[in-house]
C-alpha positions as CSV (number, residue, x, y, z in Angstrom):
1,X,13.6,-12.6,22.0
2,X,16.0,-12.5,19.5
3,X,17.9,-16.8,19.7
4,X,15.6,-17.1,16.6
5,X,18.2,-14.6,14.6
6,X,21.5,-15.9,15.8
7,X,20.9,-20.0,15.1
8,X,24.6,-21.2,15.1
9,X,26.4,-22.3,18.6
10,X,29.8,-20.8,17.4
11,X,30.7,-17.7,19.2
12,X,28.0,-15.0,19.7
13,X,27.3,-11.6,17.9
14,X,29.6,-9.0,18.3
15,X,27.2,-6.6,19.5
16,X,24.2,-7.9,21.5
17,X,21.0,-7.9,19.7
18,X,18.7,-6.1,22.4
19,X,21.3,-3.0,21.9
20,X,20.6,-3.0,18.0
21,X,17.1,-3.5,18.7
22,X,17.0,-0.5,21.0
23,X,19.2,1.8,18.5
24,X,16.9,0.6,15.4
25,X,13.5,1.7,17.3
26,X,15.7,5.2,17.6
27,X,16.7,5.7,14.1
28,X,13.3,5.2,13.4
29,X,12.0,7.3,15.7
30,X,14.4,10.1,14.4
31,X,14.5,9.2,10.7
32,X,18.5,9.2,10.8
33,X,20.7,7.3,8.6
34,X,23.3,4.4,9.6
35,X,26.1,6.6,10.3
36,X,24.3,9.6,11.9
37,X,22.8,7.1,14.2
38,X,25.7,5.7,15.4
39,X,26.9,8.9,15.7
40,X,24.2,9.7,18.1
41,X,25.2,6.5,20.2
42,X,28.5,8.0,20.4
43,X,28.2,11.4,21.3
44,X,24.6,11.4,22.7
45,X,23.8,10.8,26.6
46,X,20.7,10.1,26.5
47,X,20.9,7.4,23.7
48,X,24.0,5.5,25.4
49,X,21.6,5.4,28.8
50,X,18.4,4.1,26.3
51,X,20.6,2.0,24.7
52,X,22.4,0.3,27.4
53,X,25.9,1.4,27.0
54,X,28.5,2.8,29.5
55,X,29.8,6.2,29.3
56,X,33.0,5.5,27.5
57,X,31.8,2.9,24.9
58,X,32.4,3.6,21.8
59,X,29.3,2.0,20.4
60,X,30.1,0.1,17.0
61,X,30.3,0.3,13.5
62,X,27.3,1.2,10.9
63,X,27.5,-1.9,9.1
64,X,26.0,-3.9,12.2
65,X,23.1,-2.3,11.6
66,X,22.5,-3.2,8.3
67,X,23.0,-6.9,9.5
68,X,20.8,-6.8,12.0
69,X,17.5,-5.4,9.8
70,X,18.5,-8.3,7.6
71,X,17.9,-10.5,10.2
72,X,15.6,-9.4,11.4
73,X,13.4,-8.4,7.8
74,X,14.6,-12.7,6.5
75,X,13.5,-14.0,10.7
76,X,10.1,-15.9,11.1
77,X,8.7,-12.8,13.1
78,X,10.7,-9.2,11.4
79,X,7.8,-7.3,13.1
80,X,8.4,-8.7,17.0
81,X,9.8,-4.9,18.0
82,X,6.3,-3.5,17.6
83,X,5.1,-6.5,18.6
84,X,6.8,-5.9,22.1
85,X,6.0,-2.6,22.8
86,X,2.0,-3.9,21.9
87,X,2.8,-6.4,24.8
88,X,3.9,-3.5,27.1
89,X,0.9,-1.7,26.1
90,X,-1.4,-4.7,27.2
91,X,0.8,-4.7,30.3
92,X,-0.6,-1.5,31.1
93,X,-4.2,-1.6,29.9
94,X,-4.8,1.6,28.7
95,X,-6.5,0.7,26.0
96,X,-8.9,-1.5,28.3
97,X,-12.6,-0.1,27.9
98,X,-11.3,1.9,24.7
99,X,-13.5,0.0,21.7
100,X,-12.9,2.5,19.4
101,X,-10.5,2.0,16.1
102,X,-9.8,4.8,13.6
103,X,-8.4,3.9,10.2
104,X,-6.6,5.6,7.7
105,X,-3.7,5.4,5.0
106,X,-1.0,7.8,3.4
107,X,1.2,7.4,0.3
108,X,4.6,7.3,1.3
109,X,7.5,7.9,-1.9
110,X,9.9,5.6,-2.5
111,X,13.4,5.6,-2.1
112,X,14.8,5.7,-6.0
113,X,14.4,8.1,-9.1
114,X,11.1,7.5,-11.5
115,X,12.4,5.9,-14.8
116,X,11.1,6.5,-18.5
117,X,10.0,3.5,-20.6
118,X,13.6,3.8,-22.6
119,X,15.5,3.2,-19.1
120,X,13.3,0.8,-18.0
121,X,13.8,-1.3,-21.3
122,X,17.6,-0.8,-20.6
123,X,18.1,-1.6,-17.4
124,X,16.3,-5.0,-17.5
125,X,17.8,-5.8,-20.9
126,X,21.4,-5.2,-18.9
127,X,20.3,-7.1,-15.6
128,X,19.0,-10.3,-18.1
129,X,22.6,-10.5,-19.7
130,X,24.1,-9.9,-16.2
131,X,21.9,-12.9,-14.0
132,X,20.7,-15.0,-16.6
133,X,23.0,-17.7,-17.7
134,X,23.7,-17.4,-21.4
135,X,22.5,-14.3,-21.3
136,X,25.6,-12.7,-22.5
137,X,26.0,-15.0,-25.7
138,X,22.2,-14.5,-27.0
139,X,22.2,-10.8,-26.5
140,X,25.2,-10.4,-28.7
141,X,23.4,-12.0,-31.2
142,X,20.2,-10.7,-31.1
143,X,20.4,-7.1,-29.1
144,X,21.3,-4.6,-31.4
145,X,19.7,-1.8,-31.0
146,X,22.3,0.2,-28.0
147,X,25.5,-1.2,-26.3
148,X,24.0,-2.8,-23.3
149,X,27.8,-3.2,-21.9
150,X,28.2,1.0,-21.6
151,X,26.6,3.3,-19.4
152,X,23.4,5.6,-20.1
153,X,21.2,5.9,-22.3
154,X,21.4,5.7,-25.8
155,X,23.1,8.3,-27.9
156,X,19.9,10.0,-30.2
157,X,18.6,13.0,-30.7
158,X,16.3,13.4,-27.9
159,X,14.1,16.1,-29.7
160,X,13.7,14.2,-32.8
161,X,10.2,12.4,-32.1
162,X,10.5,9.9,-34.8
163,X,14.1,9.4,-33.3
164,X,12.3,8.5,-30.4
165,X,9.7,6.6,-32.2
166,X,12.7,4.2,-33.6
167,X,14.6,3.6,-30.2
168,X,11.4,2.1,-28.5
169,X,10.5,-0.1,-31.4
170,X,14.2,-1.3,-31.1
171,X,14.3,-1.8,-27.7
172,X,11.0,-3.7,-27.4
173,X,12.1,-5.9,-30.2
174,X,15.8,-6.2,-28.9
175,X,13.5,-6.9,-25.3
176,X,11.2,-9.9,-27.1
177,X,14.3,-11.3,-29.1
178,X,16.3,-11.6,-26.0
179,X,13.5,-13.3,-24.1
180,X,12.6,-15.6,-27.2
181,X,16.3,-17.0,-27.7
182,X,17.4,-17.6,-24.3
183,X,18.8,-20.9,-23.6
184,X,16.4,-23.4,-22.0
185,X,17.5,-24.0,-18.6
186,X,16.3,-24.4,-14.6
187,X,16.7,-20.6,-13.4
188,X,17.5,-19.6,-9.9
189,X,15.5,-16.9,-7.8
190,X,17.6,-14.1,-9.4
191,X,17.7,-15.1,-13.1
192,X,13.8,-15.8,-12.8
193,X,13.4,-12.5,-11.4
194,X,15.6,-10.9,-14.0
195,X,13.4,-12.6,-16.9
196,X,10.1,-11.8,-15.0
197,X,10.9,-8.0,-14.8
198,X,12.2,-7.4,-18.4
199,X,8.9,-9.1,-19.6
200,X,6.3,-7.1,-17.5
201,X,8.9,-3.9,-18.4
202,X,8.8,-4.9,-22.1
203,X,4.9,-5.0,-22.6
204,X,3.5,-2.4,-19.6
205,X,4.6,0.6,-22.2
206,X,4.3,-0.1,-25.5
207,X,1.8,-1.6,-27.8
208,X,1.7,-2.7,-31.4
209,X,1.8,-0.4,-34.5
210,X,-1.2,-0.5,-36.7
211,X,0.6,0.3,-40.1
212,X,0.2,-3.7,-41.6
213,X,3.3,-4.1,-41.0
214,X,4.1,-6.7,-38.5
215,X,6.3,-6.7,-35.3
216,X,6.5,-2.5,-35.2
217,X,6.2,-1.0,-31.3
218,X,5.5,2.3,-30.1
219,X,4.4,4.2,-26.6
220,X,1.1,3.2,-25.8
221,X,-1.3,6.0,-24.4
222,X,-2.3,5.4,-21.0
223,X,-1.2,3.7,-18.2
224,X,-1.5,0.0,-17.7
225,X,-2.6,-1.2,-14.3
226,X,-0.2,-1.6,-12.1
227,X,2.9,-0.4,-13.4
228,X,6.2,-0.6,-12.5
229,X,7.5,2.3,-12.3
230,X,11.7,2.0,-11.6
231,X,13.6,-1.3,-12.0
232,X,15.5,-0.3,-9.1
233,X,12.8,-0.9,-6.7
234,X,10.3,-3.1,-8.9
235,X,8.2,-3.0,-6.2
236,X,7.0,0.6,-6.3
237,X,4.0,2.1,-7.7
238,X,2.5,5.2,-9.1
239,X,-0.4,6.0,-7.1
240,X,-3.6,8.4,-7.5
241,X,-4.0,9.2,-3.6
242,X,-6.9,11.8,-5.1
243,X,-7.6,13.8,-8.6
244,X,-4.7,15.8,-8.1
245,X,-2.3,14.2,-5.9
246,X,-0.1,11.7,-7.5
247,X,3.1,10.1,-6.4
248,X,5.6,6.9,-6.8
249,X,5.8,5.0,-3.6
250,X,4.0,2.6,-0.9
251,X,0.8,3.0,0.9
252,X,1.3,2.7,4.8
253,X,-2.1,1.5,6.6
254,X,-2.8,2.5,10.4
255,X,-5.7,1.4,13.1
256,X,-5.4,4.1,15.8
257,X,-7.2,4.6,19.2
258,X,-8.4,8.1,19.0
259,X,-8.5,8.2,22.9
260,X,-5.1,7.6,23.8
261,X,-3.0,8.1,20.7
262,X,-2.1,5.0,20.1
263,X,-1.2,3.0,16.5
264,X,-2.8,0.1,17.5
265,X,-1.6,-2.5,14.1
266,X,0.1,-1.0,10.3
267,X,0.7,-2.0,7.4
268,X,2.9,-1.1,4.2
269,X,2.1,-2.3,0.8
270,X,2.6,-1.5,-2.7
271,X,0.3,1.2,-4.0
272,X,-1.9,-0.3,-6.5
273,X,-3.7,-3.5,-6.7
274,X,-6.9,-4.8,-5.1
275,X,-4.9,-6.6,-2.5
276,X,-3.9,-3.5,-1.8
277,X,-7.0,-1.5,-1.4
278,X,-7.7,0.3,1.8
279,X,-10.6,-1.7,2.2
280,X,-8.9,-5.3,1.7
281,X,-5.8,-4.2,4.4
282,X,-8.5,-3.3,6.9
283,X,-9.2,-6.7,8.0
284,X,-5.4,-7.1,8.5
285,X,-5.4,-4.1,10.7
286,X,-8.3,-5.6,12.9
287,X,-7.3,-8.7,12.6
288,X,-5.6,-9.3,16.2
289,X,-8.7,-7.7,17.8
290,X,-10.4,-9.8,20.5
291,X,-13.3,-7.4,21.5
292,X,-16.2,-6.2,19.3
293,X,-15.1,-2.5,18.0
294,X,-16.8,0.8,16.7
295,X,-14.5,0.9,13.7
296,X,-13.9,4.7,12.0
297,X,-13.2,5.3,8.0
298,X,-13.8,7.4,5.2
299,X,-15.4,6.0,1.9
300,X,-12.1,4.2,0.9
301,X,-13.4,1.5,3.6
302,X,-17.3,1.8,2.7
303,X,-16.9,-1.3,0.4
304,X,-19.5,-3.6,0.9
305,X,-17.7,-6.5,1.3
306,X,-15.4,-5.0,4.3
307,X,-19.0,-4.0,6.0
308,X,-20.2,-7.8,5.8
309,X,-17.1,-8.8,6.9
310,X,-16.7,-6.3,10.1
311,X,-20.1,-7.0,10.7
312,X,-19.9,-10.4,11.0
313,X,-17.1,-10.4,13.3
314,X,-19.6,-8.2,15.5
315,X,-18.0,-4.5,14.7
316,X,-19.9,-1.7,14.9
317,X,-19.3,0.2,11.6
318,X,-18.9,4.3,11.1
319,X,-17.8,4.4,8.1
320,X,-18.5,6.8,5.3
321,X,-20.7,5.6,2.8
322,X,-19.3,6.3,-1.0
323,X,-21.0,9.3,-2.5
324,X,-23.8,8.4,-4.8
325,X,-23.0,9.8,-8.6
326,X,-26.2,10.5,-10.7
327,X,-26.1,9.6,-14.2
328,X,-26.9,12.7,-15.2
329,X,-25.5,16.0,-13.4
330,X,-28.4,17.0,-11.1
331,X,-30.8,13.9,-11.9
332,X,-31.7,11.2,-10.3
333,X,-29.4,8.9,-7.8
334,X,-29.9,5.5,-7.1
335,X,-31.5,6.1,-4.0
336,X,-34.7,7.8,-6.5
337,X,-35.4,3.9,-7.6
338,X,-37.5,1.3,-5.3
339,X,-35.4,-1.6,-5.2
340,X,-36.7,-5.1,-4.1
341,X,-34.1,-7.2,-4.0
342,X,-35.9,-9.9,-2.6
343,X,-38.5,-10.1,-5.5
344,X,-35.8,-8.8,-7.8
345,X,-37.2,-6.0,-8.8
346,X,-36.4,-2.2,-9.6
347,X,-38.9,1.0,-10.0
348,X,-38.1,4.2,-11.5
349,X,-39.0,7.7,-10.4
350,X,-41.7,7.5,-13.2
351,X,-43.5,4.2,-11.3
352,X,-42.0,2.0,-14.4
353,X,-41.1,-1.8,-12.8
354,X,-38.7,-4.0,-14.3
355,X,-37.6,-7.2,-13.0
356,X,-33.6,-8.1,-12.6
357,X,-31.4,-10.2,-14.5
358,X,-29.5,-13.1,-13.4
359,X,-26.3,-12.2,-11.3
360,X,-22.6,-11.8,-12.9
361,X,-19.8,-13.2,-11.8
362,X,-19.7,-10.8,-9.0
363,X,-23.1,-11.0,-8.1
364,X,-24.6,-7.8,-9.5
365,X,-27.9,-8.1,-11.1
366,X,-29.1,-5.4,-14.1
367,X,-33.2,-3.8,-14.5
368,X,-33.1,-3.2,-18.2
369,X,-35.2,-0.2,-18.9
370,X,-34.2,0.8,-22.1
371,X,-37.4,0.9,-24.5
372,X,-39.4,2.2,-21.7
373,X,-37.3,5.2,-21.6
374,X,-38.2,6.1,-25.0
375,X,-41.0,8.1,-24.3
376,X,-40.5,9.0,-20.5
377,X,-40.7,12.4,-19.0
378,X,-38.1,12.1,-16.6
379,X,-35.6,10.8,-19.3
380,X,-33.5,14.1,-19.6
381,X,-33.0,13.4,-15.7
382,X,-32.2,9.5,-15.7
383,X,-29.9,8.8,-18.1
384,X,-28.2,10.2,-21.4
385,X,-27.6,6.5,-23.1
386,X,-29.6,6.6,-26.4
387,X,-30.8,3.2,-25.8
388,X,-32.4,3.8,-21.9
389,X,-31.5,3.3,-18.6
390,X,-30.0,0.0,-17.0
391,X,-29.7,-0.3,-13.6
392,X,-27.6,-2.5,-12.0
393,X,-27.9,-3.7,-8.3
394,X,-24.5,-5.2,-6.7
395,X,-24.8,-8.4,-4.3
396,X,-24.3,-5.6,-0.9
397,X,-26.9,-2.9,-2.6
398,X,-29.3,-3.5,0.9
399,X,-26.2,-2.9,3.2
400,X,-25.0,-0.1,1.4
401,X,-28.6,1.7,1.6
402,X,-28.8,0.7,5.0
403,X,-25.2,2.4,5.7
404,X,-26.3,5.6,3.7
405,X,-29.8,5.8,6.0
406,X,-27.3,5.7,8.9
407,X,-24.9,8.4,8.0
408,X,-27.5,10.8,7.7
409,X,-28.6,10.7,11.9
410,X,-27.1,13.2,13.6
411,X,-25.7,10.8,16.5
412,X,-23.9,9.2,13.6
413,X,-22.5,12.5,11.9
414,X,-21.5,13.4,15.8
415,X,-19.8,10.0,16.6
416,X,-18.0,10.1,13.1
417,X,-16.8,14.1,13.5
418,X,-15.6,13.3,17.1
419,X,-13.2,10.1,16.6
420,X,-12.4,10.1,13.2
421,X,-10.3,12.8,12.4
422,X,-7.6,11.6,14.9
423,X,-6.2,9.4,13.3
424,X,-5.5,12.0,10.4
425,X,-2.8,12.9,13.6
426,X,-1.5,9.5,13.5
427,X,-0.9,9.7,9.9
428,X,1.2,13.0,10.3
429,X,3.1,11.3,13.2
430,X,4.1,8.6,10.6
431,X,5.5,10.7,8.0
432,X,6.9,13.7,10.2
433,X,10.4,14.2,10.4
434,X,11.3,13.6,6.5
435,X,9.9,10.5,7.0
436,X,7.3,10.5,4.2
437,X,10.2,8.8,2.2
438,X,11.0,5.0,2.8
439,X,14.7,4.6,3.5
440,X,14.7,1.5,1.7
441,X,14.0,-0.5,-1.7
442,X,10.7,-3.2,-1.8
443,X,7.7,-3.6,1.0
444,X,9.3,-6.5,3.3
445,X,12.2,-3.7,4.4
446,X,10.1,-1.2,4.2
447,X,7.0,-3.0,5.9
448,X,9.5,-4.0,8.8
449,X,10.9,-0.2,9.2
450,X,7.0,1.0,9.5
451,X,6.2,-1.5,12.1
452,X,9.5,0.0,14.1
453,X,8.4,3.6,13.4
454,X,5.1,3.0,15.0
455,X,6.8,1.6,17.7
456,X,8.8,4.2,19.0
457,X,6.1,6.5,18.3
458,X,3.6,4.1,20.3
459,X,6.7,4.3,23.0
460,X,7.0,8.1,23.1
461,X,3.2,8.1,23.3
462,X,3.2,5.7,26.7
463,X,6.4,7.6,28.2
464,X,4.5,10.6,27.8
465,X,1.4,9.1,29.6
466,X,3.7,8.4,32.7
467,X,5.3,4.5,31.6
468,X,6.9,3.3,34.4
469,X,7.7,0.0,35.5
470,X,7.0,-1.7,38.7
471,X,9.7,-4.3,39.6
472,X,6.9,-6.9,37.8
473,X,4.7,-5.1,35.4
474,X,4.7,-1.6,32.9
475,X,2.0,0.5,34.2
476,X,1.1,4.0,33.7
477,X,1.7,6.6,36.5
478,X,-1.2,8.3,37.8
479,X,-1.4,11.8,36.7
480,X,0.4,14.7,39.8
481,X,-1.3,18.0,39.9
């Protein structure tokens, strides 16, 4: 299971890998660091007799733990741990004649301290003259506005906004100056990635100062797209999980069987992004499915193009269609217009017909109402745009319709208030324990750590459905009364 990790024919490793394996499912299971879990293995019964190890070993140092999640994170397959126990669960087919797939997502925080735009600027300006060749040299020249070679931040008073005002405009320009006047060279992975940070950190902040005078910076307002939010872990994200929960961290995905309580695939990603979306992870999560599902989501997987896509691969879909949002508090939804989509043509509530335009570039077409608004009765309930009303029909408007019909039966509400909400159990499984923080830095660690978390979980789950194993198969022991 584990040759893959250990290629060289000198010697063997010091501690056998199906040992680390077996302690790594429990420090995930337990949320415990290095040394506490070696600790455990020490001291702990039950985890010597889990682990494999005699009564009087000593177990091993901390360090070999480390090792091994390398290996395993940089190996061809860093997820086969929860791949195995999926194998035992096969094994035991308890999920035979269970169709049903619940999915969900939480934010989980990251592992370092949010910085400001001032450290930010810093800390890439420091890691540029530390990995970059010749970085040293054309910083000294051109980086002048804080000694990069101490430690902190620099010395200004922080109350004094124009103060502050002055640093950033520095710092940007010391940040463009340094990246202009580099020496032109072949860079390896870790200069590249130094340069590549301290340009995204230089221009994701700040935006030019509209005094006419050239090459001035300040704080922008707003927040660009996709922001990094620590150099530390550049991977990280700040993420909106609702109006008025937001955190810094990683979204973990989960598809769960509601019936038995098992995680049956997960994911962790960064935060932001449309890679990233719910929606766009859902196919990943369904993805080793061989039999047609009843899949289960709220409205972050109601996009259309996850529904064509389920569908197509012969899913059953109860998912929650996104809300419609009138124009106008009160007024009319889209559902209020007649829409024809294959004569290409939209009616109003007040019988007005207007034909569609030709599609974008992601397929959406737009009825332009406008001057027929003018005099309308119904205008005060449509729209509040001075010019009229413009409705626009995207490519999956029929299949969304079609999805908001179907919510609306009863069987449906009843199907969707039975099965979904379990997985909202998974979910609190995930994080439980102090485990809503990651324990380490960037997804591939942290993506590997969540697929061994589920794991164990998946494992405690079986065990306490009665896992036993036959002499040639797991299977579940029948329940005793």
């Amino acid at each position: 299971m584990f040759a893959d990790m250990y290629p060289s024919a000198n010697g063997r490793p010091s501690m056998p890998p199906q040992i680390l394996a077996a302690t790594i499912v429990l420090q995930s299971l337990h949320g415990l660091s290095d040394f506490d879990t070696v600790q455990e293995l020490r001291c702990d019964l039950r985890w010597k007799a889990a682990c494999g190890l005699g009564l009087n070993d000593t177990a091993f140092d901390p360090s070999l733990l480390t090792y091994f999640r390398r290996r395993l994170q940089r190996s061809a397959d860093p997820n086969r741990l929860f791949t195995a126990v999926k194998e035992v669960v096969a094994a035991t087919g308890v999920l035979k004649g269970k169709h049903r797939r619940a999915l969900d997502s939480t934010v989980l925080d990251d592992a370092v301290a949010t910085q400001d735009t001032v450290t930010q600027l810093v800390a890439s300006i420091r890691r540029v003259i530390r990995d970059v060749p010749g970085g040293e040299k054309t910083a000294a020249t051109w980086c002048t506005a804080h000694d990069y070679t101490g430690p902190g931040k620099p010395r200004i008073a922080w109350n004094d906004e124009q103060a502050r005002a002055a640093l950033v405009d520095a710092l940007v320009t010391d940040a463009l100056n340094l990246l202009g006047h580099l020496p032109e060279r072949q860079l390896d992975e870790k200069a590249a990635d130094a340069v590549g940070l301290l340009a995204l950190v230089a221009g994701q902040d700040v935006e030019p100062v509209d005094d006419g005078r050239d090459g001035r910076w300040r704080i922008a307002h707003g927040t660009v797209h996709d922001r990094i939010v620590s150099t530390v872990d550049a991977e990280a994200r700040h993420i909106h999980k609702n109006r008025t929960r937001h955190q810094d961290g990683f979204r973990a995905h989960g598809a769960f069987e509601p019936e038995t309580g098992l995680l049956t695939e997960v994911e962790l990603t960064r935060g932001s992004g449309q890679d990233n979306h719910e929606a766009a992870v859902a196919e990943v999560l369904l993805a080793d499915e061989s039999e047609d599902l009843t899949v289960l989501g709220d409205t972050a997987y109601g996009t259309g193009d996850l529904r064509e896509a389920l569908e197509t691969d012969g899913h059953t879909l109860v998912i929650k269609p996104p809300p419609l949002k009138p124009a106008v508090p009160g007024g009319f939804t889209a559902d209020d217009f007649h829409v024809d989509t294959a004569k290409g043509e939209v009616t109003c509530p007040a019988g007005q017909t207007k034909a569609l335009g030709r599609p974008d570039a992601k397929g959406a077409r737009t009825a332009q109402f406008k001057k027929l608004c003018t005099h309308c009765p119904l205008r005060d309930r449509c729209t509040r745009s001075k010019t009229g009303r413009a409705f626009q029909v995207h490519a999956h408007y029929d299949r969304l319709k079609a999805a908001r019909r179907q919510a609306a039966d009863s069987n449906w509400q009843a199907e969707y208030r039975r099965w979904r909400p379990p997985v909202e159990r998974a979910m609190a499984w995930l994080v439980a324990g102090g485990n809503r923080r990651v324990p380490y830095r960037g997804v591939l660690k942290n993506n590997t750590w969540l697929h061994n978390r589920a794991a164990a979980l998946n494992l405690r789950r079986l065990i306490n459905l009665g896992l036993t194993h036959t002499g040639h198969t797991w299977t579940l022991a029948p329940a005793t009364t």
